[in-house]
N, C-alpha and C positions, 0 to 999 in steps of 0.2 A: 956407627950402625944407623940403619934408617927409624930408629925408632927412639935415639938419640936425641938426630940434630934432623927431623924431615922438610925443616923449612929448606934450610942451606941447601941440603942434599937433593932438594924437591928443583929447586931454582937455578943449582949446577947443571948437575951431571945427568940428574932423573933415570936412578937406579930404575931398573926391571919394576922390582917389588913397591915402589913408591907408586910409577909412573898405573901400574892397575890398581893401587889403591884410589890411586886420583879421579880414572876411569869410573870405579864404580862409585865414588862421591859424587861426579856428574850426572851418572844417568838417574844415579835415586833423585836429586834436586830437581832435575828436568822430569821424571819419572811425575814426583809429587803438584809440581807448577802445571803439566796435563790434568791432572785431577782436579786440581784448584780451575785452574780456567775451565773445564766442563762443566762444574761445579755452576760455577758463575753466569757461563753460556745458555746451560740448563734451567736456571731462576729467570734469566733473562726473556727468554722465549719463554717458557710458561708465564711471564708478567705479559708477555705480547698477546700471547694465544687468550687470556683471561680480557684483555684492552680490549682487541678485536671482535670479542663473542658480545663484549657489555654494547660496543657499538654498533655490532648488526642487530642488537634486540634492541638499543634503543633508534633506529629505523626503522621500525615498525609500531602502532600504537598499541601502548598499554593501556585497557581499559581500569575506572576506576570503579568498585564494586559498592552499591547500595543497597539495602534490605528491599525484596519486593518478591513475587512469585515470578518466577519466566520458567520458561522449558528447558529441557534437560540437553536439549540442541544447544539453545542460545549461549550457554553459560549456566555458572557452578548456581547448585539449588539455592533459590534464596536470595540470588543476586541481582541486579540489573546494572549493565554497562552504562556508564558515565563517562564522557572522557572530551576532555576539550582538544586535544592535539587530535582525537579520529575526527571530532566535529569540523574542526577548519579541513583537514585532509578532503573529507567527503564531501564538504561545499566547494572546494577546487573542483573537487568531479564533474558536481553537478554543474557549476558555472562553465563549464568548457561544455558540458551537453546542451546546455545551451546556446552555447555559442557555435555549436555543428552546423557545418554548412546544409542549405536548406531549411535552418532551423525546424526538422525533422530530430525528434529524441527519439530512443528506444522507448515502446509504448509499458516495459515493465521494469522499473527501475531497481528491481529489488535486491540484483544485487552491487546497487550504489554502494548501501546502507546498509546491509543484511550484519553485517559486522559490528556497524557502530548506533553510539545514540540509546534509545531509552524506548519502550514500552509504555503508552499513556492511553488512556480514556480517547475519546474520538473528542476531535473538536465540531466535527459536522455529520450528520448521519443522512441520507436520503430514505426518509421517510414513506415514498409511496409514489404513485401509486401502482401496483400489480398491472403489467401490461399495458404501460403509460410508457417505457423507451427509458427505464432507470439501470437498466444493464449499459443500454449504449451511452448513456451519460456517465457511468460507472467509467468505462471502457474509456472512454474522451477522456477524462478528469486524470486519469493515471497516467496519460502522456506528458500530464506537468510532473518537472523532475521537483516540483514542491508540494508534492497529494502521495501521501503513502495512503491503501487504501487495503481492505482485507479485501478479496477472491469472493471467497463464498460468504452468503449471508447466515447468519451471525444468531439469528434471531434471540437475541438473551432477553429485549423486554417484553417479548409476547409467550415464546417456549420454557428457556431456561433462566428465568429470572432468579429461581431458587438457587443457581449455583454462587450467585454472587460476583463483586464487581473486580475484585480480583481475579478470576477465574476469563469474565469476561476483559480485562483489561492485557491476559495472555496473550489472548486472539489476536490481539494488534501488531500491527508488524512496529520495526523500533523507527524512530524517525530521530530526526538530529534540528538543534533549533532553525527555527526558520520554517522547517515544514507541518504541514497539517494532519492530523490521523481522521480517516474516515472508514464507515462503514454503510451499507444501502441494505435494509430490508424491509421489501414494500407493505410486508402486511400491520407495520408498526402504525399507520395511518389509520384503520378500522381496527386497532384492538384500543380496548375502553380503558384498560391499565396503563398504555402506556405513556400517555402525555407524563404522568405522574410519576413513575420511575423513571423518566428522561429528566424530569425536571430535578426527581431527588440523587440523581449522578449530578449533572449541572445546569443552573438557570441562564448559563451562558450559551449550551448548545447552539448551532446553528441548525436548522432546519428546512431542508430541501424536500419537496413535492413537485415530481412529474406528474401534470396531467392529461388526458386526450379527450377527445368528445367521450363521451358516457357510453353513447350507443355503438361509436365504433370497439371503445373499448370492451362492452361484455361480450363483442361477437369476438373478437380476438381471446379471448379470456376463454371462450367458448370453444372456439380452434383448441385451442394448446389442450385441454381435456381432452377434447375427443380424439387426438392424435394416441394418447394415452390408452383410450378409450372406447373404441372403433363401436361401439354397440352401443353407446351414448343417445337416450331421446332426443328429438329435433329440439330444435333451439327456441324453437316454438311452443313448442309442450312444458320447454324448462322454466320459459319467461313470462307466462302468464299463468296464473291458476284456473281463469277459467276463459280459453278461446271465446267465448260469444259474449261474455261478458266484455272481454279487454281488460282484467280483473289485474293488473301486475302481481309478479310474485316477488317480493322486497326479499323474502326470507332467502331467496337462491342467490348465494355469493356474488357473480356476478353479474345482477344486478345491484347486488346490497352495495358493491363499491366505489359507484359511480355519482352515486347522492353525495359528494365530495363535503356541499355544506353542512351535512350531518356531522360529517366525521372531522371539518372545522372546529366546529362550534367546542368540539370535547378537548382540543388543542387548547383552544385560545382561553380556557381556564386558567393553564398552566405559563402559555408563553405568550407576550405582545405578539402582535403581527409581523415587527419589523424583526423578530429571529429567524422568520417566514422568507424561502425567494420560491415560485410556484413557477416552475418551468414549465412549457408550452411543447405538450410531445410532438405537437402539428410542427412548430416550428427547428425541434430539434432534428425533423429530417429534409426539411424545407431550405433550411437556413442554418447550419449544425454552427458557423464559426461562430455567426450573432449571437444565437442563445449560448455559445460554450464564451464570450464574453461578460454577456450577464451571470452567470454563473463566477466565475472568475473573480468578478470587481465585487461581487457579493461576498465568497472568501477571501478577502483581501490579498487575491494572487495579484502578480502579476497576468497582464495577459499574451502566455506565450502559446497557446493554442489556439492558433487562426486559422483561417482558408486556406493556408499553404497545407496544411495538414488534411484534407480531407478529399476525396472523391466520391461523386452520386455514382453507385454500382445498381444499373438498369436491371437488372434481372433480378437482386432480392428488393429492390425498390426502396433505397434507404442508402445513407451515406456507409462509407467506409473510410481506415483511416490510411493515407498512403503507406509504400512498402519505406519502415525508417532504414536506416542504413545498418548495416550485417543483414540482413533479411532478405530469403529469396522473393516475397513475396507481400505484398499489400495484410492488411489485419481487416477481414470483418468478422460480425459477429457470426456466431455458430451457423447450424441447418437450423435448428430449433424458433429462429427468427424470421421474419416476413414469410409464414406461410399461409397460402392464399387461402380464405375465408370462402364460408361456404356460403351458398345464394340465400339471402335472406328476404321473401317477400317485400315489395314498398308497403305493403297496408300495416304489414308486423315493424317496418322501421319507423313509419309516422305513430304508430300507438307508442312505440319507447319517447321516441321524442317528446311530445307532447308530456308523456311523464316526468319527463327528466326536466322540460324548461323551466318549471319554476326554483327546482334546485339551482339550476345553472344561476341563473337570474340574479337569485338570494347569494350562493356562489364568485358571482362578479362583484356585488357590493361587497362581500366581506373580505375578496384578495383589492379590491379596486383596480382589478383589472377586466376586462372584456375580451375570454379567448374566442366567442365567433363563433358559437357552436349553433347550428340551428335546432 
């Protein structure tokens, strides 16, 4: 019987009843070795698909997180990105923006960096002066792909000083080692607090002051109000208290801000001179590369913003910066700039001068320099 001798019988003759027992002993073995090997197959790919995922996220930078305030944009509450692998990533960037033919950069690099680096205090602020040409040096200054720079002015040591220096330290965009944070609000030059809250953020500040002749400046100062303002007294009523006398009126802003060495002297309690570089607004539209050199070697840039970068645009009467590349179109500043100033009597512009010379004067010896003003 097969149930006997199954070997014998199995390896003879292979009865019926052996021969499908055999059958179904192979297919359960092969049955069970398909489940095993999917088994196996299945661990396997799920170890690949787990490889694969770790190493498309490690191609990308993970930031590292530090206690500090940032925005709820930037990253988790309370953090600030740290991260050395997005630092070298992002100075590749930059270093090839620099290397772009024509040495033309995009004039707002923000989103180099928007991702990487850190939130810090400003290393240099443009101090002043109101309608001395610190927007267009603003504007220059941010075509280096080594000037992170805030937009809008900021004002926290004149306005909001009470929100504090974290609050203000938000505002700043994040930069990565190597670059510099700044920020420009002219009215920080005539407020009396603030050499002192500059100084008790840092005694290292850098300190930049735009300035122009005095007289051209209050008629510009002048302009931009009454554009606001259309029903504005003449300029003449505004600047003297009393026409027959030639009485000036100090107390009306702009003139108040032209007396530069008044608003010196309250500086240089708090900072040496040499934290001081006093840009020449005659020359920043004169000569935009030269002065955006001195500017440069002052924050220990490199100087990669030169003449290649700029064109004199005739009609707002002021330089512009060429069109960089992506861009249908050349960058100048708004409408809000070079608009043409209203006729101002000679008899009313020799009584300012005369007032203002001996500030100038006093002025040149405490920058030692001579900007020329008559």
């Amino acid at each position: 019987m097969c149930h006997v001798s199954a070997v014998s019988s199995c390896s003879g003759t292979r009865p019926m009843g052996c021969s499908k027992w055999r059958a179904a002993f192979n297919f359960g073995h092969l049955k069970a070795q398909s489940k095993l090997s999917l088994f196996f197959t299945m661990i396997v790919l799920f170890t690949y698909l787990l490889y694969c995922l770790n190493e498309c996220c490690d191609s990308h930078p993970r930031p590292v997180y530090e206690n500090g305030p940032v925005s709820s944009r930037d990253g988790p509450e309370g953090a600030q990105p740290l991260d050395a692998h997005s630092a070298s990533s992002a100075s590749l960037v930059r270093k090839q923006l620099s290397d772009s033919p024509n040495g033309i950069q995009p004039f707002y690099n923000i989103s180099i960096a928007n991702n990487f680096g850190s939130k810090t205090l400003p290393q240099a602020i443009i101090i002043g002066v109101k309608k001395g040409g610190t927007r267009a040096l603003l504007e220059f200054l941010r075509v280096h792909p080594d000037v992170r720079a805030v937009g809008a002015e900021p004002h926290f040591f004149d306005r909001f000083y009470d929100k504090g220096l974290e609050w203000y330290r938000n505002l700043m965009p994040r930069t990565l080692e190597g670059q510099i944070t700044m920020e420009k609000t002219p009215s920080y030059f005539i407020t009396k607090e603030a050499p002192r809250r500059v100084h008790s953020m840092s005694r290292h500040t850098k300190l930049i002051v735009v300035v122009r002749d005095p007289v051209t400046r209050a008629i510009s100062d002048y302009t931009q109000t009454l554009s606001k303002s259309p029903g504005l007294p003449s300029f003449q009523s505004l600047a003297f208290c009393n026409t027959t006398t030639g009485l000036i009126d100090t107390s009306w802003s702009a003139i108040r801000i032209g007396i530069y060495a008044k608003h010196l002297e309250n500086w240089l309690r708090y900072f040496p001179l040499s934290r001081f570089l006093f840009v020449s607004g005659e020359r920043l539209v004169t000569d935009p590369a030269g002065e955006m050199g001195r500017v440069q070697d002052f924050l220990g840039l490199k100087r990669v913003v030169t003449d290649k970068h700029f064109y004199f645009n005739q009609t707002k009467g002021f330089p512009c910066l060429k069109k960089p590349e992506g861009s249908s179109r050349p960058r100048c500043l708004g409408k809000s700039k070079g608009r043409a100033h209203p006729l101002i009597s000679n008899e009313v512009l020799l009584r300012l001068r005369d007032f203002y010379r001996p500030f100038n004067l006093k002025f040149y010896q405490m920058t030692g320099h001579d900007f020329g003003w008559s």
